[in-house]
Structures are given as structure tokens and as C-alpha cells.
C-alpha positions as CSV (number, residue, x, y, z in Angstrom):
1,X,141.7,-30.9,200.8
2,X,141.6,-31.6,197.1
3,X,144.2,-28.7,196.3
4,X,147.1,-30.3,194.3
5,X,145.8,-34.1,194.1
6,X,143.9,-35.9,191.1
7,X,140.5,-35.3,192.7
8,X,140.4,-31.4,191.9
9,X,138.5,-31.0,189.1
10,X,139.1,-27.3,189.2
11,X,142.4,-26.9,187.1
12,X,140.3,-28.7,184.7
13,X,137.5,-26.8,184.6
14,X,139.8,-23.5,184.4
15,X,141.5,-24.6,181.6
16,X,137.9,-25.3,179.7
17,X,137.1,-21.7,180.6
18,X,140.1,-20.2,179.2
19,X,140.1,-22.2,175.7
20,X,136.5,-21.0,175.6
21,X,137.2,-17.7,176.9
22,X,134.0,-17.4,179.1
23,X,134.1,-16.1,182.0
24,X,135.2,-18.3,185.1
25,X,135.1,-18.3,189.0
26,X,136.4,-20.6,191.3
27,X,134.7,-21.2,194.3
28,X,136.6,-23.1,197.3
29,X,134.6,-24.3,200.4
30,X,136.6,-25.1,203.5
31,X,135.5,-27.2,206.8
32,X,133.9,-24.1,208.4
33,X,131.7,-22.6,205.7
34,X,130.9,-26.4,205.3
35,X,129.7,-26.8,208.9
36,X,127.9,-23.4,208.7
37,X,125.4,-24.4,206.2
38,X,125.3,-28.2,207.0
39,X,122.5,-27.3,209.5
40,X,120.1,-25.2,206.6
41,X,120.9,-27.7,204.5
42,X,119.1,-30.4,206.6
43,X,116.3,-28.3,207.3
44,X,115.8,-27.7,203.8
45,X,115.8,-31.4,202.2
46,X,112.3,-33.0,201.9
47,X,113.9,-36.6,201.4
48,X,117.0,-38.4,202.1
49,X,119.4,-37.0,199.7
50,X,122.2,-38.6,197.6
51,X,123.9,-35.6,196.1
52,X,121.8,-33.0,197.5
53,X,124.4,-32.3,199.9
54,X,126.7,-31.8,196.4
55,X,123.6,-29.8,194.7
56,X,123.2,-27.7,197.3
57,X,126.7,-26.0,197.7
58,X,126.9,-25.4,194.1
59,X,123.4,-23.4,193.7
60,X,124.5,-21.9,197.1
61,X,127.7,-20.9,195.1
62,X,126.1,-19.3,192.1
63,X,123.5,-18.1,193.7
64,X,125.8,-15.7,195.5
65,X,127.6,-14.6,192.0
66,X,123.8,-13.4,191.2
67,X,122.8,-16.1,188.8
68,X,119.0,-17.1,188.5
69,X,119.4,-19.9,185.9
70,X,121.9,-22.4,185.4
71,X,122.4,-25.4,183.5
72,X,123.7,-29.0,184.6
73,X,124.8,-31.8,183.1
74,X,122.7,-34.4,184.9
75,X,121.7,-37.3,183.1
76,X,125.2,-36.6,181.0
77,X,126.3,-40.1,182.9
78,X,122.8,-41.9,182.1
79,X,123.3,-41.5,178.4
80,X,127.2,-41.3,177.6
81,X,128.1,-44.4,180.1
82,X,129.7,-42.5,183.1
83,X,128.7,-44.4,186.2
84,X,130.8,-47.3,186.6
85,X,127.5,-49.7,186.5
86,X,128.1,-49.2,182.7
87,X,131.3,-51.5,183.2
88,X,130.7,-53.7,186.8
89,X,127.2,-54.9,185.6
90,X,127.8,-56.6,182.3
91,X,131.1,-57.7,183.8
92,X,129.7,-59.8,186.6
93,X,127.3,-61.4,184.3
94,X,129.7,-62.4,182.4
95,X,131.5,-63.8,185.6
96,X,128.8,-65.2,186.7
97,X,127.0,-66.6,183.6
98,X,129.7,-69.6,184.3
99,X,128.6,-70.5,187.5
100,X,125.9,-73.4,187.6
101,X,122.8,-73.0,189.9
102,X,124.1,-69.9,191.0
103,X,120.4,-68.6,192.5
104,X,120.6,-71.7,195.0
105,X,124.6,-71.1,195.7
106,X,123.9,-67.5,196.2
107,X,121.1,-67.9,198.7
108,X,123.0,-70.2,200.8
109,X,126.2,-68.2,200.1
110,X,124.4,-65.4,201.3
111,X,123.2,-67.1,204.6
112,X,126.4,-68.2,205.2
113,X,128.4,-64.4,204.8
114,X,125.5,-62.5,207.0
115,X,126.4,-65.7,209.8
116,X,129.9,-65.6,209.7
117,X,130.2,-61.5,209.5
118,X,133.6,-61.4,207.9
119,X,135.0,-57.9,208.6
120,X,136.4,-56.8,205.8
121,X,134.0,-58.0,203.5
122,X,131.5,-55.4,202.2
123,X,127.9,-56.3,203.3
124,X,126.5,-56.5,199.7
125,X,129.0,-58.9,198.8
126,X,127.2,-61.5,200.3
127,X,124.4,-60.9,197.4
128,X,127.0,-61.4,194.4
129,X,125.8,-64.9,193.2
130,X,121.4,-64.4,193.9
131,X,121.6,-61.1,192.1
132,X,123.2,-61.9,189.2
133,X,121.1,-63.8,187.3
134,X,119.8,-61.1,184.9
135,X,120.9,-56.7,184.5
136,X,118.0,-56.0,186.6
137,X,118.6,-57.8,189.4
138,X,122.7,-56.5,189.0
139,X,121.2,-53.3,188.7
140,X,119.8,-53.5,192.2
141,X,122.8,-55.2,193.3
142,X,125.0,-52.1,192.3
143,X,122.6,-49.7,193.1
144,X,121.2,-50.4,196.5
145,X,122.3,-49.1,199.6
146,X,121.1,-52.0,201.8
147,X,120.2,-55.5,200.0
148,X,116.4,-56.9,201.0
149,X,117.9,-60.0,203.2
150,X,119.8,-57.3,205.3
151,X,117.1,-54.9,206.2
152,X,115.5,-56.5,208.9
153,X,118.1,-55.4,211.2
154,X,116.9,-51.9,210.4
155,X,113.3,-52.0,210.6
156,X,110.8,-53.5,212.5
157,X,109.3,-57.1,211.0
158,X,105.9,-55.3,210.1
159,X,107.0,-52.2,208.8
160,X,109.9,-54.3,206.1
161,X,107.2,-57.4,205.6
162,X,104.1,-54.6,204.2
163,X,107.3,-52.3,202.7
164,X,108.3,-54.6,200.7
165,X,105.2,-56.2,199.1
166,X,104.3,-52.5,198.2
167,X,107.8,-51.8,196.7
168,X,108.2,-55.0,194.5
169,X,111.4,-53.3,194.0
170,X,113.0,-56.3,191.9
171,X,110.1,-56.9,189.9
172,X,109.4,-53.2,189.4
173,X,113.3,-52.8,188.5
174,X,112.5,-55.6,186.0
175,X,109.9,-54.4,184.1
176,X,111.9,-51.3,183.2
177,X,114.3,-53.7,181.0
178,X,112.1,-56.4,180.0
179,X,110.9,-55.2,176.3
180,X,114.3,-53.9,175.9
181,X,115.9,-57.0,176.6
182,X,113.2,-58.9,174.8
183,X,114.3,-56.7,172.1
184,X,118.3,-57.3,172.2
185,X,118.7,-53.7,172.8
186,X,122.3,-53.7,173.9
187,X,123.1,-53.5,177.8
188,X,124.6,-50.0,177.9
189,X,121.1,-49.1,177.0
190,X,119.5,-51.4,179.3
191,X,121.5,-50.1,182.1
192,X,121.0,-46.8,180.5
193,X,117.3,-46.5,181.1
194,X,117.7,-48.2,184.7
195,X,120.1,-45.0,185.6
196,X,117.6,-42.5,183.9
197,X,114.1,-44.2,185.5
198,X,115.4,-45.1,188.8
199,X,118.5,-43.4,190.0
200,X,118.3,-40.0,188.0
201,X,114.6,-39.5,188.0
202,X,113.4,-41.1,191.7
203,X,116.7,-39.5,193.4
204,X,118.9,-36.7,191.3
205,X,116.3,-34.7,189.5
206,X,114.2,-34.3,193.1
207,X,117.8,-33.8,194.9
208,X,119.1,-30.8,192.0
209,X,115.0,-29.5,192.7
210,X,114.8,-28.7,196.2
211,X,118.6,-28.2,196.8
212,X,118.7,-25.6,194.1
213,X,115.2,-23.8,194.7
214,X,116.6,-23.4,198.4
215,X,118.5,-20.6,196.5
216,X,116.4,-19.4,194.3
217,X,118.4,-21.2,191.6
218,X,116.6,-22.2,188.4
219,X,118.7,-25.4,187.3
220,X,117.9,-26.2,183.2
221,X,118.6,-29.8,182.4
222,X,119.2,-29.9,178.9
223,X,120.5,-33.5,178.5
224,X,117.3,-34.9,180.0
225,X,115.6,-33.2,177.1
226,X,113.2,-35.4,175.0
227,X,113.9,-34.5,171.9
228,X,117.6,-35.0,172.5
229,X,116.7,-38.8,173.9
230,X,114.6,-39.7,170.7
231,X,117.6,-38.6,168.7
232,X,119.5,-40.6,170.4
């Protein structure tokens, strides 16, 4: 369905090929093939998955053109700025660094958007003011899939009360920027190591292992290197 539109990546990718002249092959998977796999696919993951799904397919893919190794840019996005936190995040601090007593504001803001249930307002919208007082708690913001005030309509009151004492989540996500910040390392790097510690090495790097071993795939992640990082 991306055939023809500005989602294909694939004329792209062609083009790279033939300035390079290595050798290229196109791989196109429709509805069917999709729904084939989907149930090995679940059966496989060990975790929920973000872009396992993506992962998967791929090594599935290659696997079936005989490769045993392959490389991937993962953590490409971490270090050169692609994830569009690199932008929203210092954006809405900016925004927000206008707005007095914000914290209060956005806890009673907050109340007020999860009582009124506005439908076409996205459910983390309602946290935009009490997460914006600092990148880390942004970080969450951007990152999260379900904000802490919203998931006790999810999970029982004992099982989210003794979750999230364990978790910490906000002060753990905080201690991954504090020297930096303390420092006045710039906020593309702040944000940077948030990406690499908590989205690339708690969710991608265990989605491209499993997802790619499945095929006997051996995925190399050279930007993840640390000799490249110290460089850097």
C-alpha cells in the first residue's frame, strides 16, 4: 500500500544501491504473507514488542536470500537526532518555561482533562503542563505509552501502587540526565543518552535480538559501538 506514495522508502533505497553498485533486492510483503506469519511472530516474542513486528519481517526477509549476518542502523536516530523527541522536547520547554506554577496548573489541568474526557483530545495531552518542568520528565512525556495518573484504569490498585514504587520510573529517567545537565551538556545530548539508555537499550536492542535470532539472523550493530560513542 506504500507503492507510489512518499512513505516508500524503496525507490530510495534502489537508487543508494545503484550509485554504490552493490547488489540490491527488493522485498514486498502484502496482507496475506503478513497474516501468515503474524501468528509465529507472537509465539516467538518474549516481551511486548515495539518494532519487533518491523525486525522480524526484515530478518525473515534476508534470512530467505541466505544471509547469516547483517548490519543495522539502530541507534543511527540516538546519536544523529532522528526521533522527533530531538525537536518536540526542547520545544515544549521552551513553551512552557513561560508558564508560572505550571506543576500545580498541570495537576489540576490534568484532573480536569481525564474528568471531562474530550474526544479528540489525545490522552497524554492532559500531562503537557506536570511533565514539563525539566527533559526528563518531557522525556517520559514523549516517550510513554500510558502516563502514571492514567494507569489505574488498566491495572488493579495493588498491582500499579507496588509497580510503581519499584519502577521509580521518573526518578530513574532523571538520574540518566542529571550530571549531564549539571554539566550544561547540550539537550540533543541529554535527550540523546535518554533514547540510547531507555528506548534503544530496554526496548530495540531486545526487539532486533529475539526477532532476528527467530531466523537465524545474526544482526551487527555498528553504531552502538563504544569506541564510535567515545569519539563522538
Amino acid at each position: 500500500e506504500y507503492v507510489g506514495t512518499p512513505d516508500d522508502e524503496d525507490p530510495l533505497a534502489e537508487e543508494t544501491a545503484r550509485i554504490l553498485r552493490s547488489d540490491h533486492i527488493t522485498v514486498r510483503i502484502g496482507r496475506d504473507e503478513f497474516e501468515e506469519v503474524l501468528d509465529d511472530f507472537l509465539g516467538t516474542m518474549d516481551q511486548p514488542a515495539i518494532d519487533g513486528l518491523n525486525t522480524f519481517l526484515v530478518s525473515r526477509a534476508a534470512a530467505k536470500q541466505g544471509l547469516k549476518v547483517a548490519l543495522s542502523g539502530l541507534g543511527g536516530d540516538e546519536i544523529f537526532g532522528g526521533y522527533p523527541s530531538f525537536r518536540q522536547i526542547p520545544k515544549l520547554l521552551k513553551w512552557t518555561s513561560r508558564i508560572p506554577a505550571k506543576k500545580v496548573l498541570g495537576r489540576a489541568f490534568q484532573q480536569i482533562v481525564r474528568k471531562v474526557h474530550l474526544p479528540l483530545m489525545p490522552p497524554k495531552m492532559a500531562g503537557l503542563l506536570a511533565y514539563s518542568g525539566d527533559i526528563a520528565s518531557a522525556y517520559f512525556l514523549r516517550r510513554a505509552l500510558h502516563l502514571e495518573d492514567d494507569l489505574d484504569t488498566l491495572l488493579d490498585k495493588n498491582t500499579l501502587t507496588d509497580g510503581l514504587q519499584k519502577l521509580a520510573t521518573i526518578e530513574a529517567v532523571t538520574a540518566t540526565v542529571d550530571s549531564l545537565d549539571t554539566s550544561g551538556v547540550t539537550k540533543h545530548a541529554q535527550i540523546s543518552a535518554l533514547e540510547s539508555c531507555w528506548y534503544m537499550r530496554n526496548q530495540l536492542l531486545r526487539d532486533t535480538d529475539w526477532s532476528s535470532m527467530a531466523h537465524g539472523l545474526e544482526v551487527r550493530v555498528p553504531y552502538v559501538d563504544v569506541t564510535l560513542l567515545e569519539r563522538l
